[in-house]
C-alpha atoms as one frame of an Amber mdcrd trajectory, in Angstrom:
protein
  75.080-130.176  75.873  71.370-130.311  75.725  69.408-131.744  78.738  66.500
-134.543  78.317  63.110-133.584  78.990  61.871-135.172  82.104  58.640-136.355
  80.092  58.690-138.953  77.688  57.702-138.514  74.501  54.523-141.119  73.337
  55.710-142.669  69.930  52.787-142.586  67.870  52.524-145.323  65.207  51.864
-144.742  61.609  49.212-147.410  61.849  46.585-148.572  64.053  47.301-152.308
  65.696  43.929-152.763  67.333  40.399-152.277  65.621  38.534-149.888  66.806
  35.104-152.306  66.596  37.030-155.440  68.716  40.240-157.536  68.119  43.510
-156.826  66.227  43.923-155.300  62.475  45.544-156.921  59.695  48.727-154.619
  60.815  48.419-155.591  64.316  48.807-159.340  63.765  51.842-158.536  61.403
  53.339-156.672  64.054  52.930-159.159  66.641  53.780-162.056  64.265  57.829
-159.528  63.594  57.833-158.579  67.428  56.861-162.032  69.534  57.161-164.664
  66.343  52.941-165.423  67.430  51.161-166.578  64.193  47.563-164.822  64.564
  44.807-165.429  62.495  41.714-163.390  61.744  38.529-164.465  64.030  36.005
-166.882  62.970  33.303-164.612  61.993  30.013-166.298  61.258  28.861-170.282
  61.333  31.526-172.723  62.924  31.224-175.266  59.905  34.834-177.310  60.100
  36.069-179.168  62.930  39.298-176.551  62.579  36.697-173.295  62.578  34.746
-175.073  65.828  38.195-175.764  67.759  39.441-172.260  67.232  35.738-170.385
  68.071  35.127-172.545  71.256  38.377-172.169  72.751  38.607-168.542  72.648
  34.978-168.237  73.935  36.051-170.276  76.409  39.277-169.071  77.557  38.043
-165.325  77.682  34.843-165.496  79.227  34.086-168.900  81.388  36.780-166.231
  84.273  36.535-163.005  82.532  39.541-160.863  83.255  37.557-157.759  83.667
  34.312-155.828  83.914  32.163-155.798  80.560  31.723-152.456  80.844  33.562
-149.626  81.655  32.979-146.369  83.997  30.609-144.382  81.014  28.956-147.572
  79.968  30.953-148.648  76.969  32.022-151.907  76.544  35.729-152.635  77.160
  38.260-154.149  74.764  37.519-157.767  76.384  34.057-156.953  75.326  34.355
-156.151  71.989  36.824-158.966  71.191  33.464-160.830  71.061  32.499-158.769
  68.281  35.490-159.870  66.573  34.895-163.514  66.017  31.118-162.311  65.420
  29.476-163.042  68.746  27.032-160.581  70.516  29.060-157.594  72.196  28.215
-159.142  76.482  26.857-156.236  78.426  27.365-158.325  81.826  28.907-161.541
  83.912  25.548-163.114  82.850  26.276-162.494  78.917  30.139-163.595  79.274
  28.610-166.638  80.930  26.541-167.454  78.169  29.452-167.070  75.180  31.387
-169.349  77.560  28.975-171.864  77.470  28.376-171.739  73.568  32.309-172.150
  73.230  31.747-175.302  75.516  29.096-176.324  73.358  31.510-175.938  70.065
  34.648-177.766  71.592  31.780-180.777  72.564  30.603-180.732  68.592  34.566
-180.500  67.547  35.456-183.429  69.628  32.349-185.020  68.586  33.703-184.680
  64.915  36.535-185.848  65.222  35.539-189.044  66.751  33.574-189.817  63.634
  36.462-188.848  61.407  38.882-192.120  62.286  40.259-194.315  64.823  40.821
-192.902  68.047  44.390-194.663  68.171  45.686-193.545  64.814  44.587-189.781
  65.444  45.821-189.443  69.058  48.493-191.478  69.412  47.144-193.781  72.413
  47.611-197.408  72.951  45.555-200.059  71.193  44.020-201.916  74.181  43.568
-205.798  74.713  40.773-207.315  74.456  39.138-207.664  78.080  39.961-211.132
  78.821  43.370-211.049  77.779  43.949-208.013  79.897  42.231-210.143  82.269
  45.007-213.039  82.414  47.545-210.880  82.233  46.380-209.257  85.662  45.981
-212.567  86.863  49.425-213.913  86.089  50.567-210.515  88.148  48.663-211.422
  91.014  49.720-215.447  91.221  52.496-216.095  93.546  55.817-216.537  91.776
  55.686-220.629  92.824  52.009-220.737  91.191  53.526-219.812  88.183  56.414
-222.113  88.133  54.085-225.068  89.258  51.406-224.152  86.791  53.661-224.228
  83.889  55.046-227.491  83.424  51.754-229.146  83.982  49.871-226.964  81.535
  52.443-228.781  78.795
């Protein structure tokens, strides 16, 4: 019976999941959408025009370089994969902290515009769900009626027939 090599053989993959220039090919989100279920879309390459395109651009800036992960750079001075994933949604390749720093705060700025959108687009109770609110001085008896003893109330009641 034949003995197994103590070395593992690398598979090598017929295609290439990652681009070469920053971010994931075509192949590489179909292999993650088969393998983990994740539904990955393309980066937003260019101007952030819809409130969709604005959400999507500032929250990646955001979540990869406001507490970068890693250096910009590596050892020969070329820029790492979490560098060049900038290059993929069509942001300036960061040579630094300093540049990270920056993209963060232009996905900050993009999240503030989104949210600023979608203010203007309807009513903020229809869209998220919260509660419609009373008007003040109803909300201000209320509070008062909390606050009266439980012998005020009883009191107050019959003479306010």
């Amino acid at each position: 019976m034949p003995t197994r090599s103590p070395v593992r053989k690398r598979v090598q993959r017929s295609r290439t999941l990652e681009d070469p220039k920053g971010g994931l090919t075509a192949a590489g989100r179909a292999w993650f959408h088969e393998k983990e279920g994740a539904n990955l879309k393309p980066g937003v390459k260019g101007k952030a025009d819809t409130p969709e395109k604005m959400r999507r651009k500032g929250s990646f800036l955001r979540r990869h370089f406001t507490h970068p992960r890693g250096p910009m750079m590596d050892a020969k001075g070329k820029p790492t994969r979490l560098a060049l994933s900038a290059r993929a949604w069509g942001e300036p390749v960061p040579r630094d902290n300093a540049g990270a720093k920056k993209l963060a705060d232009k996905g900050t700025r993009q999240l503030e515009r989104y949210h600023a959108a979608k203010e203007r687009s309807g009513p903020a109770a229809k869209r998220t769900g919260t509660k419609k609110t009373r008007p003040v001085a109803a909300a201000r008896r209320v509070t008062a009626k909390k606050r009266a003893p439980a012998k005020a109330r009883k009191t107050a009641s019959p003479s306010s027939r």
